[in-house]
Backbone as CSV, one residue per row, in Angstrom:
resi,resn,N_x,N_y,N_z,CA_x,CA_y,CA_z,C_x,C_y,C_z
1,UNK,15.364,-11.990,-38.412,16.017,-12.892,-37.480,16.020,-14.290,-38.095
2,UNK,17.014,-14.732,-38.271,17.638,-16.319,-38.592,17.022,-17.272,-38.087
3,UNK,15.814,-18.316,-38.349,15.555,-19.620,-37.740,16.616,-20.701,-37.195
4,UNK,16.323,-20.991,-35.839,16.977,-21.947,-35.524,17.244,-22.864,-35.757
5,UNK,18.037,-23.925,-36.578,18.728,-24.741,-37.001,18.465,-25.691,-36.410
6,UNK,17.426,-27.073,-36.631,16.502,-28.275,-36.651,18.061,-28.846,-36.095
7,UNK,17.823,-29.679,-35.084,19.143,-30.814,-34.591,18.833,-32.052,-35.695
8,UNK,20.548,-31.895,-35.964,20.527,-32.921,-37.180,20.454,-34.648,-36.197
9,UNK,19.828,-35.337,-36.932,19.360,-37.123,-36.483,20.375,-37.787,-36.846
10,UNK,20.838,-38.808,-36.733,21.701,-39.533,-36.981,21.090,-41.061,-36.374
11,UNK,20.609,-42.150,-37.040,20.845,-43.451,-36.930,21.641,-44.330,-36.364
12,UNK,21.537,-45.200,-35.982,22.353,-46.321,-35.863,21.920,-47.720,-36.755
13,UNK,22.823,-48.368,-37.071,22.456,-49.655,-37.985,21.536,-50.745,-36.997
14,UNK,20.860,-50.095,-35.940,20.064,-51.017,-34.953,19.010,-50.459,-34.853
15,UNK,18.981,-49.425,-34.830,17.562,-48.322,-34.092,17.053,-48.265,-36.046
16,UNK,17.731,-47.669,-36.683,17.214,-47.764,-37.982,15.788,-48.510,-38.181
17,UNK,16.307,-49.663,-38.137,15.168,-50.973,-38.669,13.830,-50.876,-37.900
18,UNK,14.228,-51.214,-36.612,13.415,-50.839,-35.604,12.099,-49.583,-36.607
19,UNK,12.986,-48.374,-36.294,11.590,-47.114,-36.781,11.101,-47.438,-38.187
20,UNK,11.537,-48.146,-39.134,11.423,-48.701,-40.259,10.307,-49.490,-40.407
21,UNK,9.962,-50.888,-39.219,9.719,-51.338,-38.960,7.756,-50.360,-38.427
22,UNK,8.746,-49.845,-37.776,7.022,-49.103,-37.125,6.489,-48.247,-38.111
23,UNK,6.911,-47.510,-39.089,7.104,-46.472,-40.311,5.539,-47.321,-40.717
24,UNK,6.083,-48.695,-41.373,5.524,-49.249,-42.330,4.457,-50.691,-41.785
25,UNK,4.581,-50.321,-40.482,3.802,-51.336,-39.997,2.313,-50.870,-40.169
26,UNK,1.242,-51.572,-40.441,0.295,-51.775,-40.413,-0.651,-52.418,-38.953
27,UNK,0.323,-52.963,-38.036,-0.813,-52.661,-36.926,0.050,-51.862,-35.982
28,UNK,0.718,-50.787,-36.612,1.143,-50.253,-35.428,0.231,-49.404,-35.148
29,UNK,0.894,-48.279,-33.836,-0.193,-47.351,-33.667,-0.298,-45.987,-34.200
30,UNK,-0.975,-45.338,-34.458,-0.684,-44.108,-35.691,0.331,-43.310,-34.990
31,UNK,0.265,-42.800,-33.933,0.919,-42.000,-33.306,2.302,-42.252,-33.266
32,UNK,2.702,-43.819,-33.076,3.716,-44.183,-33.428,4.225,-44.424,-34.741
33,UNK,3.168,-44.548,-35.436,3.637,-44.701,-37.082,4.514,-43.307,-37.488
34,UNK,3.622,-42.306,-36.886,3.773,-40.608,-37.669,5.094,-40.498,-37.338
35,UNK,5.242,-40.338,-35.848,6.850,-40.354,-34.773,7.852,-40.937,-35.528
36,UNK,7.603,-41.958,-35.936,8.529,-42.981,-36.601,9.021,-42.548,-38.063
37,UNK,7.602,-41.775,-38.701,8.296,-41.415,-40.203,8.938,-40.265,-40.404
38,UNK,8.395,-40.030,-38.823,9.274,-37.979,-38.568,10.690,-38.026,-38.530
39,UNK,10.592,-39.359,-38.095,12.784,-39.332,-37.012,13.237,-39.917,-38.553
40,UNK,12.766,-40.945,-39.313,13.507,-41.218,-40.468,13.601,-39.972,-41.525
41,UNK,12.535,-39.091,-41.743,12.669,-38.888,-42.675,13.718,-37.413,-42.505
42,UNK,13.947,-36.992,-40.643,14.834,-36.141,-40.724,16.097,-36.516,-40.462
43,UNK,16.387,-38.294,-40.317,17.784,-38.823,-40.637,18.468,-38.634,-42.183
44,UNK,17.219,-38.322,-42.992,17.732,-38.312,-44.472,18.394,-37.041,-44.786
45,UNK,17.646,-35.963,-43.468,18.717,-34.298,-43.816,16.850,-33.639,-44.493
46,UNK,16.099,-34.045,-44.309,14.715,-33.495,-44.568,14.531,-32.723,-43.779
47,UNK,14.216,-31.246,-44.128,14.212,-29.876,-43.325,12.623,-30.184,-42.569
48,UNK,12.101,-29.486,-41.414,11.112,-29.914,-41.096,9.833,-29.242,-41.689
49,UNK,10.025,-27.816,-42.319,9.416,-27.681,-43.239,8.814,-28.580,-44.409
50,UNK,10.065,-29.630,-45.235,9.467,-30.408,-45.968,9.161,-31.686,-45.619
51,UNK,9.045,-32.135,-44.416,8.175,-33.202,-43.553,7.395,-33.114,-43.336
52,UNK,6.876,-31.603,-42.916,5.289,-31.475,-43.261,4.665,-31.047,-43.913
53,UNK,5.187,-30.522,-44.851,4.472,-30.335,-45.850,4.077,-31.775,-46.523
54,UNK,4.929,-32.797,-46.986,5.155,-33.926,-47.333,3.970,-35.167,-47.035
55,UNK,3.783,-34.618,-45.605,3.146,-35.971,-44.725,1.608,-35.050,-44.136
56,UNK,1.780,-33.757,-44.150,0.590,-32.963,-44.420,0.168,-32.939,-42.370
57,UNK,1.214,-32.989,-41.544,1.257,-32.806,-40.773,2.111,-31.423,-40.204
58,UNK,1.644,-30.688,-39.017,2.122,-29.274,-38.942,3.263,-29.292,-38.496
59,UNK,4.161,-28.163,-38.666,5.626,-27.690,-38.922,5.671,-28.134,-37.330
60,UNK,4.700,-27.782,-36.315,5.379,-27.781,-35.003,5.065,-29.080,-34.275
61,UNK,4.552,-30.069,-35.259,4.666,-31.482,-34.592,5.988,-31.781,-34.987
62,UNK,6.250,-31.471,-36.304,7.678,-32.393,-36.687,8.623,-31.492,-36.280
63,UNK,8.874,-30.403,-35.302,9.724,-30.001,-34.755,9.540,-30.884,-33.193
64,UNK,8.873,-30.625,-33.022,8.195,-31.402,-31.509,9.525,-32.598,-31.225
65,UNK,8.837,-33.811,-32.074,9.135,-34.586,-32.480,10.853,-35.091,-32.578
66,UNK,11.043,-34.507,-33.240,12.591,-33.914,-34.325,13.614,-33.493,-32.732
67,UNK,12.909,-32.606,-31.903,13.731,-32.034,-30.869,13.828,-33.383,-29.482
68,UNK,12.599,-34.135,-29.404,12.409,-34.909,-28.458,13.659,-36.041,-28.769
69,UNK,13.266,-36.515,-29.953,14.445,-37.104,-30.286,15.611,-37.321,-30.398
70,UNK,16.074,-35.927,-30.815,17.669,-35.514,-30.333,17.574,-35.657,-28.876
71,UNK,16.772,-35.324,-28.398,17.302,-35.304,-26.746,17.401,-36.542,-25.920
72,UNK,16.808,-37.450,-26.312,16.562,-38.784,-26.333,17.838,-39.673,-26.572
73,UNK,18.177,-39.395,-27.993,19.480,-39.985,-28.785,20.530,-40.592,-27.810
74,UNK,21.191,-39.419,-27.159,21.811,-39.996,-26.245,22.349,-40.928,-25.006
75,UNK,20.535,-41.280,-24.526,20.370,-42.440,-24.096,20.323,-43.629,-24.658
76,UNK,19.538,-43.518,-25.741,19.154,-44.564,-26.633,20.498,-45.316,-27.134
77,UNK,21.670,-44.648,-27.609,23.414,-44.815,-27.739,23.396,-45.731,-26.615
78,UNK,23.452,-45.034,-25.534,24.076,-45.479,-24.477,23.356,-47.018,-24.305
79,UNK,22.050,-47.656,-24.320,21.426,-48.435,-23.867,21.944,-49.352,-25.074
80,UNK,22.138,-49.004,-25.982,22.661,-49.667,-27.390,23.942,-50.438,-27.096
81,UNK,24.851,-49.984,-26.557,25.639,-50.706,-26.119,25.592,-51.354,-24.986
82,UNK,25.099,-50.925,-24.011,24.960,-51.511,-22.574,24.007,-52.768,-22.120
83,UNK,22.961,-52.498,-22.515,21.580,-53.301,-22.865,20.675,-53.074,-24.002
84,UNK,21.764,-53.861,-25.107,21.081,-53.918,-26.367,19.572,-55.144,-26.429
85,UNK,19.384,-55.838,-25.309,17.958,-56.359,-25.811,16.517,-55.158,-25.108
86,UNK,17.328,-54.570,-24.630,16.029,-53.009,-24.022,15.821,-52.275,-25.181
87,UNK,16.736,-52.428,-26.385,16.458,-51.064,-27.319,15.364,-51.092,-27.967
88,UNK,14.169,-51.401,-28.441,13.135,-51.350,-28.955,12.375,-51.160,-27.870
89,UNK,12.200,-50.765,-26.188,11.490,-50.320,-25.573,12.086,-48.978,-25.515
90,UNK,13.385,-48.505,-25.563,13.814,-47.237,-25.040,13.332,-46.484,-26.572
91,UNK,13.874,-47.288,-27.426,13.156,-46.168,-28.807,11.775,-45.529,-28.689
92,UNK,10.773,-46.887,-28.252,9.221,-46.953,-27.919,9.232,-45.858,-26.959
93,UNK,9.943,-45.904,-25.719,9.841,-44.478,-24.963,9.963,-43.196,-25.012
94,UNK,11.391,-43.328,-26.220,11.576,-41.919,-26.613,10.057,-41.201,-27.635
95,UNK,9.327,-42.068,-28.106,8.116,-41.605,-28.950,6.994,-41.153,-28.423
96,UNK,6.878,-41.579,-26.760,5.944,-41.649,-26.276,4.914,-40.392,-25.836
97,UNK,4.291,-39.982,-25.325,4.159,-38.404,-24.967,3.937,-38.384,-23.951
98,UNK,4.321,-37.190,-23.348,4.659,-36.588,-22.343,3.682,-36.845,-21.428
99,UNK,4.486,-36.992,-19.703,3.100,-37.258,-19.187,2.490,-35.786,-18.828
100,UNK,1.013,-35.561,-18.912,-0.126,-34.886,-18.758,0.192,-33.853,-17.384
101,UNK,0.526,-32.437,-17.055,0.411,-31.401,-16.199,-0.979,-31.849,-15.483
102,UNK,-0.864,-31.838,-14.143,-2.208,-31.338,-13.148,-2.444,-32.871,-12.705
103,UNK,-3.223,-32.417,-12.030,-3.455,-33.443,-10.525,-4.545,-34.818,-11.877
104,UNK,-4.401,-35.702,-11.549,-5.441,-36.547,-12.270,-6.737,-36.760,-11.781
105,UNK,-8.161,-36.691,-12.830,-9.184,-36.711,-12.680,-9.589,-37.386,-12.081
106,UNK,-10.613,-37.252,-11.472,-11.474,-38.290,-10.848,-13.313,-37.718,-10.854
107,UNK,-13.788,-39.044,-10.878,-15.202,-38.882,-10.994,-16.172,-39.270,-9.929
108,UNK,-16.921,-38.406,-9.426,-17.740,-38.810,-7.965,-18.998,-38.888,-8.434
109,UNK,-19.615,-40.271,-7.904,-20.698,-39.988,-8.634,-21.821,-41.208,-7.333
110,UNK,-22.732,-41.058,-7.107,-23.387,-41.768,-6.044,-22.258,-42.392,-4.743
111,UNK,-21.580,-41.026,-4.589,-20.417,-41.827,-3.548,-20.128,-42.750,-3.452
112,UNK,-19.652,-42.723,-4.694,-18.693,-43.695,-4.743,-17.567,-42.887,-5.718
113,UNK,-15.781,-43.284,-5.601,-14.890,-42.689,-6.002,-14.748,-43.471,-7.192
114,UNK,-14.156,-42.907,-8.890,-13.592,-43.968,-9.379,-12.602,-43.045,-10.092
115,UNK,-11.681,-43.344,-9.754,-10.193,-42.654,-10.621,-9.585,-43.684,-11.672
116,UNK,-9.317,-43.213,-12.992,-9.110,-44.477,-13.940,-7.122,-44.486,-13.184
117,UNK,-7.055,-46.048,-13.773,-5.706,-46.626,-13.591,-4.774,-45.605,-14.132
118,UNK,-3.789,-45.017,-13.466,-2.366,-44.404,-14.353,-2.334,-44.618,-15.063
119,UNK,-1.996,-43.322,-16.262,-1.689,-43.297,-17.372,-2.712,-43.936,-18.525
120,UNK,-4.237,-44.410,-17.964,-5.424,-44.791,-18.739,-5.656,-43.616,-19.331
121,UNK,-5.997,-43.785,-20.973,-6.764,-42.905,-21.195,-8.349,-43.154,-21.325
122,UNK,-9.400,-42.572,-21.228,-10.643,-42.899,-21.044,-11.966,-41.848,-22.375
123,UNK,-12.144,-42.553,-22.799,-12.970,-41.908,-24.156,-14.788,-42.067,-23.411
124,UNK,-15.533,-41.333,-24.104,-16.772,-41.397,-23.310,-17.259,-43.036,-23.601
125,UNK,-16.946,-43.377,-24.219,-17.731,-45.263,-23.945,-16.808,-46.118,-22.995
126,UNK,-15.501,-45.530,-22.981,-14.985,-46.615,-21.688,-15.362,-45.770,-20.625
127,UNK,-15.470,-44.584,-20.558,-15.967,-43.862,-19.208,-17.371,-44.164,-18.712
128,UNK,-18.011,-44.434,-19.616,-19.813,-44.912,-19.826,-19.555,-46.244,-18.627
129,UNK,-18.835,-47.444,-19.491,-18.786,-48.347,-19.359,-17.877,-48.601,-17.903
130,UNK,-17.200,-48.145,-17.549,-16.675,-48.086,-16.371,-17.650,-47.563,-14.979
131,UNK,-18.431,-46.418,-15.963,-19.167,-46.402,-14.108,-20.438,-46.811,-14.147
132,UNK,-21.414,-47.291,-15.538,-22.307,-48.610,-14.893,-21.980,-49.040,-13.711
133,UNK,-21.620,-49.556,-13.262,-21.610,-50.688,-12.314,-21.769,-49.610,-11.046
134,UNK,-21.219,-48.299,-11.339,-21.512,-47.947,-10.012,-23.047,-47.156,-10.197
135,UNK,-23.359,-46.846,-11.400,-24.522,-46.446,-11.336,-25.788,-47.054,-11.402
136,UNK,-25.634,-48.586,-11.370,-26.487,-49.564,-10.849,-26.698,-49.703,-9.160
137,UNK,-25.681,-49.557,-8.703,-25.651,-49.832,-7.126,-26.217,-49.148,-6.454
138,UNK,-26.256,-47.475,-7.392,-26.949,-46.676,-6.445,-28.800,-46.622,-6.685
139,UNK,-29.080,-47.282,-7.435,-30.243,-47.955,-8.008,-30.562,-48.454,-7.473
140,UNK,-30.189,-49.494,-6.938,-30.445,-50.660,-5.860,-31.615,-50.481,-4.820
């Protein structure tokens, strides 16, 4: 059976620079760096096979990626002409990931509730550091 045929990318002389820009930036954020060298390097006609092999990232991120984008494209056009000073947030959106399946966490802990802010992500030292305060009170 025949593999399905990667949606070809296509640029604009605006959005270009932009991912160029994040590609090679140094304080960007990795996640956005990677995103960024995925969509250029399959504007060049780079199969996604040799994107990851290349960048040593797996075949089904840079399909991921590669597909989100095409699907994206079409807005991103559209905002290009319509509200061209939005386009470096709508690009930024199209990279972004997906929001998270299932109800959002929350932590109970000396009754008291603390649910982090939308769309926070929380690593064990900001989670540490966030419920001090409630685990002092119940100290008290």
């Amino acid at each position: 059976m025949a593999r399905p045929i990667a949606p070809r990318i296509e640029l604009t002389h605006k959005v270009r620079p932009i991912l160029e820009a994040w590609a090679k930036g140094t304080h960007t954020a990795l996640h956005l760096k990677q995103r960024a060298t995925i969509i250029l390097r399959a504007a060049e006609g780079t199969t996604n096979q040799a994107i990851a092999a290349e960048t040593g990232w797996s075949r089904t991120m840079v399909k991921r990626w590669r597909n989100r984008w095409a699907q994206a494209a079409p807005e991103i056009a559209a905002q290009e002409v319509l509200k061209p000073w939005t386009l470096q947030r709508q690009v930024a959106a199209a990279l972004q990931d997906a929001p998270r399946p299932g109800k959002p966490c929350r932590f109970r802990d000396c009754g008291a509730d603390f649910a982090p802010p939308s769309g926070a992500v929380l690593n064990r030292g900001r989670l540490k550091a966030a419920l001090n305060p409630l685990l002092a009170q119940s100290h008290d």
